[in-house]
C-alpha positions as CSV (number, residue, x, y, z in Angstrom):
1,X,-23.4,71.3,25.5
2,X,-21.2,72.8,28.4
3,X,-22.1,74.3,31.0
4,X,-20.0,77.0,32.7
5,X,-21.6,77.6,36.2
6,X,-19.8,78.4,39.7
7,X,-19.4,75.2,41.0
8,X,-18.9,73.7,44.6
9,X,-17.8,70.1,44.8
10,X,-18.5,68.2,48.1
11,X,-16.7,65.2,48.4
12,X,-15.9,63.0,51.3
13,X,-12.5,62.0,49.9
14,X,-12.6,58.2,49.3
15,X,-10.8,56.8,46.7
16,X,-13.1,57.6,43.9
17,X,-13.6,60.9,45.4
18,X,-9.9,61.8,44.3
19,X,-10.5,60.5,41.0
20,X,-12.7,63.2,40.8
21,X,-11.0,65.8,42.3
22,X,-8.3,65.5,39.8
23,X,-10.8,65.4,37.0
24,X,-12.3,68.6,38.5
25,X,-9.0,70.6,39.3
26,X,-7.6,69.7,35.7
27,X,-10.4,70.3,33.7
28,X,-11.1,73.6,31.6
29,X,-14.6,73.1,31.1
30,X,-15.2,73.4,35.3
31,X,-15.4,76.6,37.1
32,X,-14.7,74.9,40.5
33,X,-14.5,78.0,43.5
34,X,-14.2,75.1,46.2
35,X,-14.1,72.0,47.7
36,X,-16.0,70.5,50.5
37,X,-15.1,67.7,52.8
38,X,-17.4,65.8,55.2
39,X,-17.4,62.4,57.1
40,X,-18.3,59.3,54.8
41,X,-15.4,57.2,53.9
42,X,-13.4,57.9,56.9
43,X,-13.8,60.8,59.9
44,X,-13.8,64.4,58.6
45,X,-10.5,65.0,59.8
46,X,-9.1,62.3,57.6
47,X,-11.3,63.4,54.1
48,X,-10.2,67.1,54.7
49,X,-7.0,65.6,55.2
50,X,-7.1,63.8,51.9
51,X,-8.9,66.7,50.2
52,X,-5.8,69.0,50.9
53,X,-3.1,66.3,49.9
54,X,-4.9,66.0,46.3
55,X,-5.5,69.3,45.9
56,X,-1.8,69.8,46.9
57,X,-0.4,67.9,44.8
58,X,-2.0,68.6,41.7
59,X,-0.2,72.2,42.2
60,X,-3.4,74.1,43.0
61,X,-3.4,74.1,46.9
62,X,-2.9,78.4,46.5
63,X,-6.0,78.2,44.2
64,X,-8.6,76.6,45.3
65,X,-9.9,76.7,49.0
66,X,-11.6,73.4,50.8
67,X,-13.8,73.5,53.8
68,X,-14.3,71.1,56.4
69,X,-17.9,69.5,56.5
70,X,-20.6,67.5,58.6
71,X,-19.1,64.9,61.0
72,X,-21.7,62.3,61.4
73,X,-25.1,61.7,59.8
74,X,-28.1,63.7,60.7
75,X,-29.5,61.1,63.2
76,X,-27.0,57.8,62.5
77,X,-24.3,56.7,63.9
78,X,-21.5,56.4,61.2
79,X,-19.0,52.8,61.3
80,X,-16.0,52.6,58.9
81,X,-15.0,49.1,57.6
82,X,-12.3,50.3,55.4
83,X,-12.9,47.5,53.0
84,X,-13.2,49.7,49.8
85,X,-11.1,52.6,50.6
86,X,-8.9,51.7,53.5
87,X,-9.8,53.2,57.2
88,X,-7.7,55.7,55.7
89,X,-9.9,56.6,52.6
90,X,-6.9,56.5,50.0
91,X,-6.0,52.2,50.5
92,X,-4.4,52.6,53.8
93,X,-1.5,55.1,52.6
94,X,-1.8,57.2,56.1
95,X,-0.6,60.6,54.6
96,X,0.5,63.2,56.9
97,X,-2.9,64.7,58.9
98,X,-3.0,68.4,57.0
99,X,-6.7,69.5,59.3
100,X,-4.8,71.8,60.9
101,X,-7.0,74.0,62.6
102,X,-10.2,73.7,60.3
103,X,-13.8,72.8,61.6
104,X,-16.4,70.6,61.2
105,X,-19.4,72.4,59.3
106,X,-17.2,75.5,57.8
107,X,-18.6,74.2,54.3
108,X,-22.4,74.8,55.3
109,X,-21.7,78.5,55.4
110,X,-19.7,79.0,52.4
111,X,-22.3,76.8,50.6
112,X,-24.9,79.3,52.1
113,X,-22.6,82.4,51.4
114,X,-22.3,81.0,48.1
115,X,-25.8,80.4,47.0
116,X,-26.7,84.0,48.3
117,X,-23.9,85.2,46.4
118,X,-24.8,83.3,43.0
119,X,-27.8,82.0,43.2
120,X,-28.6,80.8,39.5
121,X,-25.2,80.7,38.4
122,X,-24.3,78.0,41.3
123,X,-24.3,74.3,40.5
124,X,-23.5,71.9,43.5
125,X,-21.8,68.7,43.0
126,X,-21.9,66.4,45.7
127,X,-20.1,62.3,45.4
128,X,-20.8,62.1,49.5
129,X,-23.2,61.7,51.6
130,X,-25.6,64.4,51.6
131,X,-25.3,65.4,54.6
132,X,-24.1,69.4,54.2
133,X,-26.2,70.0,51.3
134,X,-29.8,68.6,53.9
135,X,-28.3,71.2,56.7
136,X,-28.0,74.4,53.9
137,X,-31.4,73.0,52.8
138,X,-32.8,73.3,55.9
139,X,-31.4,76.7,56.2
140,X,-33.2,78.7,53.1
141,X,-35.8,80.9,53.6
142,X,-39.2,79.1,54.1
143,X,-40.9,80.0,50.7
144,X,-38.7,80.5,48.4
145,X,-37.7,78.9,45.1
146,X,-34.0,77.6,45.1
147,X,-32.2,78.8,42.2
148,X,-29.1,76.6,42.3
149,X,-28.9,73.4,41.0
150,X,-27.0,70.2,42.2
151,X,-25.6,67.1,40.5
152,X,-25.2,64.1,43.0
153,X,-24.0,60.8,42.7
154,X,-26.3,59.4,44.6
155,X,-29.2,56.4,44.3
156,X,-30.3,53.6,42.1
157,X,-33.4,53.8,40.5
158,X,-33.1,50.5,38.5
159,X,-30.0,48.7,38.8
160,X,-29.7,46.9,42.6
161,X,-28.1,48.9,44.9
162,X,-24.3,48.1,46.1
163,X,-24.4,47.9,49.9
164,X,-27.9,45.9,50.0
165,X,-30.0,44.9,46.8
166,X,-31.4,48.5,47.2
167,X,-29.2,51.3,48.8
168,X,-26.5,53.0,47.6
169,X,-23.3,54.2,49.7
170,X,-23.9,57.6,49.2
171,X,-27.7,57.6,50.2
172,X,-27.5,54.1,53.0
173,X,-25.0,56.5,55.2
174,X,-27.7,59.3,55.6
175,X,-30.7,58.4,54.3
176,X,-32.3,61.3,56.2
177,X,-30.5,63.6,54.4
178,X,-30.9,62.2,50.8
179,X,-34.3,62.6,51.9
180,X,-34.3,66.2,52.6
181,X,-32.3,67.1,49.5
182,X,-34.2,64.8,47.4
183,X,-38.2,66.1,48.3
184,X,-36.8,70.0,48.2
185,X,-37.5,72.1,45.3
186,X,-33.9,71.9,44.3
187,X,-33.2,70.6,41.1
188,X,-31.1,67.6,41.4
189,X,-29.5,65.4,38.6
190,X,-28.9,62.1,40.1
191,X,-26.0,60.2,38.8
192,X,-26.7,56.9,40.3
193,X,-25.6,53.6,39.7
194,X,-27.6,53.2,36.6
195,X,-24.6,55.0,34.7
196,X,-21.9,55.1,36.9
197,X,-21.6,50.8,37.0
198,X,-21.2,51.3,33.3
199,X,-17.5,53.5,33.5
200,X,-14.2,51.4,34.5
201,X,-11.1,51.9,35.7
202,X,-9.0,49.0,35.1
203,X,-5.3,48.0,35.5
204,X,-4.6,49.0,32.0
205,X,-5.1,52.6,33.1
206,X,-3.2,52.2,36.7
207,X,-0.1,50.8,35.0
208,X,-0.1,53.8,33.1
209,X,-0.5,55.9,36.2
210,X,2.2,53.9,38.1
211,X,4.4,54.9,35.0
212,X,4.4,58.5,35.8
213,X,6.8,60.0,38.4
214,X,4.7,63.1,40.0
215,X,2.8,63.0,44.0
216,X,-0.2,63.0,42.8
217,X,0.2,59.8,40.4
218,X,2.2,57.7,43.7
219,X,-1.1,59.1,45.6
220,X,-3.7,58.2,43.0
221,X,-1.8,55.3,42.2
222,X,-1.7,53.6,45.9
223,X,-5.3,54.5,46.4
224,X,-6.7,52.9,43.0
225,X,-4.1,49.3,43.4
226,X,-6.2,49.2,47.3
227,X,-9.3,49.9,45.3
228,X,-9.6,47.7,42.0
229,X,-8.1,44.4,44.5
230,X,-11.1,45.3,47.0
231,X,-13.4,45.3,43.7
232,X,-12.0,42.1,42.1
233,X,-12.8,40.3,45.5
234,X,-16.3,41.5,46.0
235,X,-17.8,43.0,42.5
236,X,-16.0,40.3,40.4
237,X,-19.0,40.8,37.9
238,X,-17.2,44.2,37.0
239,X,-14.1,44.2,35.0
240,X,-12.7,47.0,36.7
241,X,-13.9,49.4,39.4
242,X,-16.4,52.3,38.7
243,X,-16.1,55.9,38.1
244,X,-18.8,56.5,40.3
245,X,-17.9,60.3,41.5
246,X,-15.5,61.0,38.1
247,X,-18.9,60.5,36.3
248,X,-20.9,62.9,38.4
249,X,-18.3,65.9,37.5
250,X,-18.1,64.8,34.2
251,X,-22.4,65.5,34.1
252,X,-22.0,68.4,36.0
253,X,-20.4,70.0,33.1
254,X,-21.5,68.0,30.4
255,X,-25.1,67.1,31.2
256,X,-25.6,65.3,27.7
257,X,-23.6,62.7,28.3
258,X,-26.9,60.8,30.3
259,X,-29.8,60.6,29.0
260,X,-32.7,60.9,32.4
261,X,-36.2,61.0,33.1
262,X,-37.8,63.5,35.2
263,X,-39.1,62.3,38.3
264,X,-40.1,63.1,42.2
265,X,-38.0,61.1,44.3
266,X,-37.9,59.9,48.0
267,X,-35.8,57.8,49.8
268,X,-36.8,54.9,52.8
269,X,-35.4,55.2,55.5
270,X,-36.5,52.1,57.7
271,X,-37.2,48.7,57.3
272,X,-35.8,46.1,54.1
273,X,-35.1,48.6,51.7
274,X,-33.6,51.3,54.4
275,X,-31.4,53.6,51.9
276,X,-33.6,53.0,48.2
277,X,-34.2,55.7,46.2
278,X,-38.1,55.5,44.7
279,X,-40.6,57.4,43.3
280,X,-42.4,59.9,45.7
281,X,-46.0,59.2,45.0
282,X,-47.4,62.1,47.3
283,X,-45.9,64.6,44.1
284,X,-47.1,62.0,41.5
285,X,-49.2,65.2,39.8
286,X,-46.2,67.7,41.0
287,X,-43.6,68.7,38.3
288,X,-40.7,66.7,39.3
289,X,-37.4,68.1,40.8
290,X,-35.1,65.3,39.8
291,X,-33.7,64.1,36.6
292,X,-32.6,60.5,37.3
293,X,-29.9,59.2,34.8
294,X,-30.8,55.8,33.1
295,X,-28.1,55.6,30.5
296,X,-24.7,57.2,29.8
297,X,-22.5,57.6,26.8
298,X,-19.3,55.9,28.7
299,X,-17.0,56.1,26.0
300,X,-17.4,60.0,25.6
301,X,-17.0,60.7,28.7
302,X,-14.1,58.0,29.5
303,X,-11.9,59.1,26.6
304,X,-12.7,63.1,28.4
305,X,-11.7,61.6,31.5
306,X,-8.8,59.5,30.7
307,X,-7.3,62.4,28.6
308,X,-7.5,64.9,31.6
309,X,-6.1,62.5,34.5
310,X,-3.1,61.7,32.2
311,X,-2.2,65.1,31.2
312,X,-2.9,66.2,34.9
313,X,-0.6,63.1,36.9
314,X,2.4,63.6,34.7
């Protein structure tokens, strides 16, 4: 089962992020019209930035355009410890600055445009904070029924969370916004850490990468070295790093490969468990909106995966 929607992806271009940005711009089974870029693990300038060099590089910058999103969170204050990603967002590479002349919250109006345009046949995928997708939200017409759909990686409904023992990254850097998008009518798949901890990258896979002589493998390649050292130090438990946003595109157009549970979901956003994703128990007896993923075929989708990001950094 495929499914062969207009799709957006929103990103926030991270290391992971570009995994899945080449897994979007090389797949056949994606009919991607554009790429959004907000704040989340660096400043907007920098993730457009990065956006554009992947995009670039993969041969496609003619093809495919990319908007500049949100700049901060909704009501927070946004710090970057570059642990993960570099202050950078690609392991500290510092690529040349391609913002040009872009601005932030260009992607809320094509998102709008493009859901007036499309409506049903839209799908939105975001692996960012949720930031753009609360401000279209807030936008729609009072009363009416969205007819796009989104696929986020975002949450953890089970499994603890990997910035506390219950938030996410995604969700912990606007968890205002998660909320917005999350008790809306839109239907949202939520690819949270339940799956995504249980798809590696691992150095088998990078040395193959660092094998091949194109920019976008040196790109990918720099980024994912920065990235699996920074997991071995602080998720040793994992034998690799996950394919946290890869996975979320990877639903988007194969939405077998989880198996979820519908549900109503809010987030906190105060006190101990600031950033968790639960159960809304105000819609207890209201159908639910979201489909949260519990389990994953990881080898399907890795073998997809792996086969694409070869063919596409040779």
């Amino acid at each position: 089962m495929t499914s062969s929607k207009k799709t957006i992806l929103c990103v926030d271009t991270g290391v992971d992020d570009a995994l899945a940005l080449c897994y979007a711009l090389s797949h056949e089974d994606l009919n991607l019209i554009g790429i959004c870029a907000s704040y989340g693990m660096a400043t907007v300038p920098q993730t457009f930035s990065n956006t554009k060099h992947i995009v670039a590089s993969l041969g496609k910058g003619d093809q495919i355009p990319v908007y500049m999103g949100s700049e901060k969170p909704l009501e927070r204050d946004r710090e970057y410890s570059g642990t993960f990603h570099g202050m950078d967002g690609l392991g500290n590479q510092n690529l040349p600055d391609l913002s040009g002349d872009a601005k932030p919250e260009e992607s809320v109006e094509f998102i709008i445009d493009s859901i007036n345009k499309y409506g049903a046949d839209l799908q939105i995928i975001t692996t960012g904070p949720m930031t753009d997708m609360a401000k279209v939200i807030m936008r729609l017409p009072e009363g009416t029924e969205p007819q796009f759909t989104m696929v986020s990686m975002a949450g953890a409904a089970i499994t603890p969370g990997n910035c506390n023992l219950y938030s996410e990254a995604n969700v912990m850097v606007d968890p205002e916004a998660a909320k917005i998008c999350f008790e809306s009518d839109v239907e949202i798949t939520m690819v949270g850490l339940d799956v995504t901890r249980k798809t590696l990258l691992t150095g088998k896979e990078l040395k193959v990468w660092q094998g091949y002589d194109s920019p976008s493998a040196e790109i990918l390649s720099k980024a994912v070295a920065f990235y699996l050292e920074a997991y071995r130090v602080h998720h040793p438990y994992l034998a690799g790093c996950a394919l946290h946003d890869p996975l979320a595109v990877g639903v988007a157009m194969y939405p077998d490969l989880v198996k979820t549970i519908p549900m109503n979901i809010t987030v906190v956003t105060s006190g101990e468990a600031d950033g968790d994703t639960v159960e809304n128990l105000d819609k207890i007896a209201e159908k639910p909106t979201t489909k949260v993923a519990l389990s994953v075929d990881a080898d399907r989708f890795m073998a997809d995966f792996y086969s694409h990001l070869n063919a596409a950094l040779q």
